[in-house]
C-alpha positions in Angstrom: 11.4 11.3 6.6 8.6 11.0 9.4 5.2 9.4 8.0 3.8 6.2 7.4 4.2 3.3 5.4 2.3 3.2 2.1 0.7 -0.4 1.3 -1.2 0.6 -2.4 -3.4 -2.9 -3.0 -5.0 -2.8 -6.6 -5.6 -6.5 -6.7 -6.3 -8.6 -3.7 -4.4 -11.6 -5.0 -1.0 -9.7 -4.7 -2.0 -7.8 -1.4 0.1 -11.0 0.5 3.3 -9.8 -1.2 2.5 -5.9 -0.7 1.6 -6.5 2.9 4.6 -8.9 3.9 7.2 -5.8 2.7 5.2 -3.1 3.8 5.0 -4.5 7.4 8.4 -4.9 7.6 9.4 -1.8 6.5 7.1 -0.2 8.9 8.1 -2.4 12.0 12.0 -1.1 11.2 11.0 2.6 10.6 8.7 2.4 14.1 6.0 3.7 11.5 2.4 3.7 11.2 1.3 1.3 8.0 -1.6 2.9 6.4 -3.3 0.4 3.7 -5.2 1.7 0.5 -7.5 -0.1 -1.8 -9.3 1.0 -4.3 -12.3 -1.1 -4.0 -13.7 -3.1 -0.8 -13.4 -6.5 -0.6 -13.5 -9.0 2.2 -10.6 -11.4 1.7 -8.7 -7.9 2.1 -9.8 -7.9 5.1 -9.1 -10.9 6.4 -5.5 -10.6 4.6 -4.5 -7.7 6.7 -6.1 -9.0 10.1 -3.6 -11.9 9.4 -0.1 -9.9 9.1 -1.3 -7.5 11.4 -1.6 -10.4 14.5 2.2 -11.1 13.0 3.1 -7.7 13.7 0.9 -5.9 16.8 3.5 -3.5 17.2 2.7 -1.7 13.7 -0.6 0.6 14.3 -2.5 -0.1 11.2 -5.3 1.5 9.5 -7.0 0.8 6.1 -8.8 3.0 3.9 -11.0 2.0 0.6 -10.8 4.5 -1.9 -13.5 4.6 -4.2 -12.1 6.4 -7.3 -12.1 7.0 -10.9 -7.9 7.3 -11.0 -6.3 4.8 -8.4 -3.0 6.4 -9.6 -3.9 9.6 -8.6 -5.1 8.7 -5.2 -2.2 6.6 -4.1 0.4 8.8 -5.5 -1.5 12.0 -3.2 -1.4 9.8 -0.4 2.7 9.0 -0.8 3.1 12.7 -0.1 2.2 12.0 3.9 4.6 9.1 3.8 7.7 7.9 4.4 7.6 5.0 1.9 4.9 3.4 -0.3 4.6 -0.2 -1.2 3.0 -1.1 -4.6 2.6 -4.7 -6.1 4.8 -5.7 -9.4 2.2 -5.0 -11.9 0.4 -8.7 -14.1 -1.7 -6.4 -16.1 -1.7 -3.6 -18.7 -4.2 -1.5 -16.3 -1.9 -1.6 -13.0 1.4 -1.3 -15.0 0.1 2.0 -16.4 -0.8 2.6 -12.3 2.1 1.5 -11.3 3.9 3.6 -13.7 2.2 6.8 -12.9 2.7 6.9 -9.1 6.3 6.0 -9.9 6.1 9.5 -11.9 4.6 11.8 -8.9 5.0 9.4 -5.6 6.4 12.2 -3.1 8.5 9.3 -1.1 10.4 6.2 -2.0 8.2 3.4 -3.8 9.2 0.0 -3.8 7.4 -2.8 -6.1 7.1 -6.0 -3.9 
């Protein structure tokens, strides 16, 4: 399936262990990674600046969502990718997440 790599970041203090797989996976697919969050926030940032000097090969682009559903968002942006890359959920507000793009994602997810 042609697309890019899905990297969903709900919380910035898992975004390391979203990023790290999602990379990958895009490196060995020779696919774009597209990053979503749902909120701005620097460290973000910074965060994907870092694993993106680890792998200049993988075009990156990242795009803050402002939104009343985050599940709803990321699981309409799977349907333009090859593979999406969500964080295990720590919380009752991104299991439920979590749990609903696993319901509609329109590609493979993987929980990093």
């Amino acid at each position: 399936m042609n697309g890019a790599v899905l990297a969903g970041i709900l919380d910035v203090a898992s975004a390391d262990d979203v990023l790290r797989l999602a990379f990958e996976e895009a490196q060995q697919r020779g696919a774009d990674l597209r990053v979503m969050a749902t909120a701005p926030h620097a460290e973000l940032t910074d965060t994907v600046d870092r694993w993106s000097a680890k792998y200049p090969d993988v075009p990156v682009s990242v795009v803050i969502r402002h939104v009343i559903d985050p599940a709803i968002t990321l699981a309409a942006a799977t349907r333009t990718c090859c593979l999406a890359v969500l964080a295990r959920p720590t919380d009752t507000r991104a299991t439920a997440v979590v749990r609903a793009v696993a319901r509609r994602a329109g590609c493979p997810l993987v929980i990093a």
